[in-house]
N, C-alpha and C positions, 0 to 999 in steps of 0.2 A: 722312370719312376715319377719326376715332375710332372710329366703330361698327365699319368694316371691320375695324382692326386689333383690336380684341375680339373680334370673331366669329373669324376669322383664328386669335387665342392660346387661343380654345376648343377651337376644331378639332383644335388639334396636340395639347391636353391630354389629351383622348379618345382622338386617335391612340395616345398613349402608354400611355395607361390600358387601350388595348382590346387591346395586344400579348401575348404570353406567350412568352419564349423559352427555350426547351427546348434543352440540351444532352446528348447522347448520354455513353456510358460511356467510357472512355480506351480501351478495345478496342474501339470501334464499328464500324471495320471490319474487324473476325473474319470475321462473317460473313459480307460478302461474299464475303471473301478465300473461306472454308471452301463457299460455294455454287458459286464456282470450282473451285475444288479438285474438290468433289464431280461435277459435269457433266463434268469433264475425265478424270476416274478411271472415270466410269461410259457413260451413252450418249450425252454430249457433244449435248446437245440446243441447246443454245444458242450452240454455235462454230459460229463465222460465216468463218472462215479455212480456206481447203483446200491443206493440202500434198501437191503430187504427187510422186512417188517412182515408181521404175519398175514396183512388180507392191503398193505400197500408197498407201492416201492418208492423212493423219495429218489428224484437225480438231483446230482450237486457235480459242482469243476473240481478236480481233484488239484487245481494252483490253486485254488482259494482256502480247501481243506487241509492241503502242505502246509499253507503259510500261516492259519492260526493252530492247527493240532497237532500236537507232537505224534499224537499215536497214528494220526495219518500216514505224515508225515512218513516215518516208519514201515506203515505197512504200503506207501504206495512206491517208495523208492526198491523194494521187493517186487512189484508188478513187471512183468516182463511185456503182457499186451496193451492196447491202447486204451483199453477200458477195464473197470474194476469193480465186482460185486462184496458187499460187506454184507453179512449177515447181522440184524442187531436187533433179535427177536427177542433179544434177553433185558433192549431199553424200551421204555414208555415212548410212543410215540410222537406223544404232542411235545415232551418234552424233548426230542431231537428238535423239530422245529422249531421251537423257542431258542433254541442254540444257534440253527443255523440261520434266524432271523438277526442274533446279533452278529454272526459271522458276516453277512451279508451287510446287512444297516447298522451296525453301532449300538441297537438300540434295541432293549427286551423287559417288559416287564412280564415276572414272576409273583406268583401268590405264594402265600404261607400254608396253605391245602397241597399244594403240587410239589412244594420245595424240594423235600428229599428227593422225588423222581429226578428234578432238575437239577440238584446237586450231583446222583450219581451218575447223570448223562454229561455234564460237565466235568467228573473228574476222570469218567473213559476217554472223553477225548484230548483231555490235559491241554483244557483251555487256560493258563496260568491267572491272566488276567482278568478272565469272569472270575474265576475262584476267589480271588483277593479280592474284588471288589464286592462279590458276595459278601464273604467273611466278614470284612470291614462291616458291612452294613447290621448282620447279624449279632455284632459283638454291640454294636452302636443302640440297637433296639434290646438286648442284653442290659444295659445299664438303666435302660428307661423304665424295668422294674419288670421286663418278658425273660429275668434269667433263663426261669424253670422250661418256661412255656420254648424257647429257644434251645435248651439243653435236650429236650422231649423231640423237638423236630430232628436236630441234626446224628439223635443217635438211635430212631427208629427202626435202620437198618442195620444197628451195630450187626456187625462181622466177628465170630473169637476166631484166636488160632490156636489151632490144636495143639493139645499140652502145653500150652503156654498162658500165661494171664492179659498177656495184651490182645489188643482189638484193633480193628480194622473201622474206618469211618470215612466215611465222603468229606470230613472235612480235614483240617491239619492239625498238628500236636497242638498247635500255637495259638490256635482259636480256642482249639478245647482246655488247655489253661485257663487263655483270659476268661473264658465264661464261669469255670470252677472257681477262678481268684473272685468273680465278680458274687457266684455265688457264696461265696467263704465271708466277703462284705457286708453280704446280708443277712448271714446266720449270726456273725458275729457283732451286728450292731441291732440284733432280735429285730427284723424284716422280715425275715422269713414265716412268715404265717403258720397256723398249724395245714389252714386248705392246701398253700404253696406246697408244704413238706408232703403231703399226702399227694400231690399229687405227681408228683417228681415220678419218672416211669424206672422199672426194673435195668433197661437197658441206661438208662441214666447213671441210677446210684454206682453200674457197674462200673463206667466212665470216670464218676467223681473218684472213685476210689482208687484208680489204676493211674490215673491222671499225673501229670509228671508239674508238680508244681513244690514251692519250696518247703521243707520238712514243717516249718515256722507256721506252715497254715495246714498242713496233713493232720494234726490234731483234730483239729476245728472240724472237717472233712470226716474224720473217722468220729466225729459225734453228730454230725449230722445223718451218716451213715444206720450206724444205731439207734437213733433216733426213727429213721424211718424202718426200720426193720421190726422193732418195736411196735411202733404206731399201725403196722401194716400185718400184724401177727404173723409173721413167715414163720415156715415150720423149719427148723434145726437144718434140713439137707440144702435149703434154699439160702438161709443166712450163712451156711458155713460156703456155700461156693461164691459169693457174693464175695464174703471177706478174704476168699484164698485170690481173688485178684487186687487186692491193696498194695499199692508198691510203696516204697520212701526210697531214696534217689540216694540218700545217704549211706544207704546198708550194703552188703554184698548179699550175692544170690543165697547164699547158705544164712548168712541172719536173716533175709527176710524170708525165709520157708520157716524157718523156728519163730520168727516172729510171729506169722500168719498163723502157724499150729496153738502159740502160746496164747494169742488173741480169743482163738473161736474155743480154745479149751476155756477160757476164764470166763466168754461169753452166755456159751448155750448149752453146758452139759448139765442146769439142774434149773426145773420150769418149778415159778415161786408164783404163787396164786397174789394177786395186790388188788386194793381197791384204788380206781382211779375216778378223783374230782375236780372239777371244773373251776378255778381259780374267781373270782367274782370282779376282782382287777385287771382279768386278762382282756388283751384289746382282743384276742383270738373266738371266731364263728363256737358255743358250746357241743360238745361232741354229743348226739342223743343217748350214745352207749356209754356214755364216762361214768356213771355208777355202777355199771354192770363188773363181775369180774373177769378180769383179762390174765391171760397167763404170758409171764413174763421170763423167758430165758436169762437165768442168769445163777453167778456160782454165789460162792459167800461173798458177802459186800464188804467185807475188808478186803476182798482182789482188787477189788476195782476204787476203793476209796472209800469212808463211810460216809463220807463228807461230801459226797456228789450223789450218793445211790439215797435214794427216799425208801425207808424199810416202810414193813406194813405198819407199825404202829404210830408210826408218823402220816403216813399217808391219811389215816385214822382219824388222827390230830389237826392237821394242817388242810388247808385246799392246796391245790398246785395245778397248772397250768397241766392236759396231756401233753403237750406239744414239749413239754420241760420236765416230765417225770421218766423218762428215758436215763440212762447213762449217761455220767459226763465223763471224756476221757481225756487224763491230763497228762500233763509232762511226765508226773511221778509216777501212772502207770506203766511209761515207759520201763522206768526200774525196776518195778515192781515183775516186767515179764521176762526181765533177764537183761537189761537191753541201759545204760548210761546215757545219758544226756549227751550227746553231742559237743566236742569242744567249740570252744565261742568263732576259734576262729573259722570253724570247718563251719558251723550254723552259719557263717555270715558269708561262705562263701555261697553256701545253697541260695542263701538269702538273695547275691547279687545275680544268681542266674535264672 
C-alpha cells in the first residue's frame, strides 16, 4: 500500500511538472471577432445561416446570431443539420441589415422615417440591448418637446388583442409610460398645443388611454383624450371603442367595464350643436373653422360638472380657446359615475409604482 501511494505522488508530480499553461493576450478574441467581421463583409464563405427575403437571401454565422438573439438562439439550437434557412419575408429588409450591421460592428445608425420597421426587426430578434438603448434615446428626444411626434412613431404599428383592450407594440410598457407621463407634463402645464393635440394619431390616443401609469395622472389623460375626440369630430362608434380600452390600475375587471360603460354613456349618447371661438389670448395657431358649428357629443352638463363644460350660452358670451372648450374630467366625476375617490393610502401606492 506504501509503494502505491509513492508511485501515485510521483505521478501527479510529473503531471505537474509536464504542463505549461499559456494564456493568450487581453484582446485575444479580436481576432476572431475581426475573421467574422471580415467573411461577413466580404464572400461570407463560412455563414452557415440563410435569410430569405422575397427577391434576396442574406448569409450570417449562426455563433454570432446565438450569441446576440434570443430568438436565434432558440431556433438554432432546434436545427438538427449544418445549416439553416429562416424565412423573414414578413421583415423589411434594409432594416435586417441595420441589425445585423450592429450585430456585427457595434455601430448603426437609424432614421426616424425607418424606425418602426427597425424597431419591429429588433424586437423579432430580441436584441435586448439595442432595444434599451433605442428606448432610452427615444424617451430622451420625448422630453425635448417630440412627445407626440415619438408617441406617433412607436405606435404606428399598434397590435389589439382580441376581446381584449390591451395592445401589442414594438416597444415596452415602461417606455410607453414614460412618454404618456411626459405627455401628461405637458398638457398639464398647457404645452400641449392645439396642432400638437390634433395631431396625436388614433393608434396613439389608443395607447395613452390603456397605458398603465398612476390613477394621479389618468385624469389628466382621460381629458386629453376627450379633448381630442372632440376636436377631431369622431363619430359615437369610434369614440365609444376608443374609450372601452381606458384602463386604471386601481380598479378590478368588473369596475372598470361599468366604469368604461358609465363614461361613454355620460359622454356620447346626446350630440349639442355649440358655437366654438378663438380666444384672442390664446398662444394657440386660430382654427379656420372655429366659428363654424361643431356638433359636440355630450349628455347633460351637470354629468360631467357645470363648472368644466362651456354651455352654448356662455360660449356666446365669452371666447375660449378650441383646444380648452372640450370636457374637463375631474376627480368628482369619478363619483359622480358610481366610482369613490381612492383611499390616500391605496392613491400613494399607485403613486409610488
Amino acid at each position: 500500500m506504501s509503494d502505491f501511494c509513492n508511485v501515485r505522488t510521483r505521478n501527479l508530480h510529473n503531471d505537474v511538472t509536464n504542463c505549461l499553461d499559456v494564456t493568450g493576450t487581453a484582446n485575444h478574441f479580436e481576432s476572431t471577432a475581426h475573421f467574422l467581421q471580415s467573411d461577413f463583409s466580404g464572400l461570407r464563405n463560412f455563414c452557415d445561416v440563410r435569410l430569405h427575403f422575397q427577391n434576396e437571401i442574406l448569409l450570417v454565422h449562426s455563433a454570432v446570431l446565438a450569441a446576440f438573439s434570443s430568438t436565434f438562439l432558440e431556433k438554432l439550437k432546434k436545427s438538427e443539420n449544418g445549416s439553416f434557412d429562416v424565412d423573414l419575408k414578413f421583415l423589411d429588409k434594409n432594416s435586417v441589415k441595420k441589425v445585423l450591421d450592429f450585430i456585427y460592428f457595434g455601430k448603426v445608425t437609424f432614421n426616424f422615417d425607418t424606425l418602426q420597421n427597425d424597431l419591429e426587426v429588433i424586437s423579432y430578434f430580441g436584441i435586448g440591448q439595442l432595444q434599451d438603448e433605442i428606448e432610452k434615446k427615444l424617451v430622451a428626444i420625448a422630453r425635448k418637446g417630440k412627445c407626440v411626434e415619438v408617441l406617433n412613431l412607436v405606435t404606428t404599428n399598434l397590435k389589439t388583442i382580441p376581446h381584449s383592450p390591451s395592445t401589442l407594440l414594438a416597444v415596452s410598457d415602461e417606455t410607453v409610460s414614460d412618454l404618456v407621463s411626459i405627455l401628461h407634463v405637458l398638457s398639464s402645464t398647457n404645452q400641449l398645443s392645439y396642432s400638437n393635440l390634433l395631431s396625436i394619431s388614433v393608434n396613439s390616443i389608443v395607447t395613452i388611454v390603456s397605458s398603465r401609469i398612476p390613477d394621479s395622472m389618468k385624469i389628466d389623460v382621460i381629458n386629453i383624450a376627450l379633448k381630442w375626440i372632440y376636436e377631431r369630430r369622431l363619430n359615437d362608434r369610434k369614440a365609444s371603442n376608443i374609450l372601452c380600452g381606458l384602463t386604471f390600475g386601481s380598479m378590478t375587471y368588473a369596475e372598470l367595464v361599468h366604469f368604461r360603460s358609465s363614461l361613454i354613456q355620460t359622454v356620447i349618447p346626446v350630440t349639442l350643436d355649440i358655437v366654438c371661438t378663438h380666444a384672442e389670448h390664446s398662444i394657440h395657431t386660430p382654427n379656420p373653422a372655429a366659428t363654424s358649428i361643431s356638433s359636440f357629443p355630450l349628455n347633460d352638463a351637470t354629468s360631467l360638472g357645470v363648472a368644466t363644460i362651456p354651455t352654448a350660452a356662455t360660449l356666446q358670451s365669452e371666447n375660449f380657446d378650441d383646444c380648452n372648450t372640450a370636457m374637463s374630467f375631474t376627480a368628482d366625476d369619478l363619483r359622480r359615475l358610481g366610482f369613490a375617490k381612492m383611499p390616500l393610502t391605496r392613491q400613494k401606492q399607485q403613486d409610488e409604482k
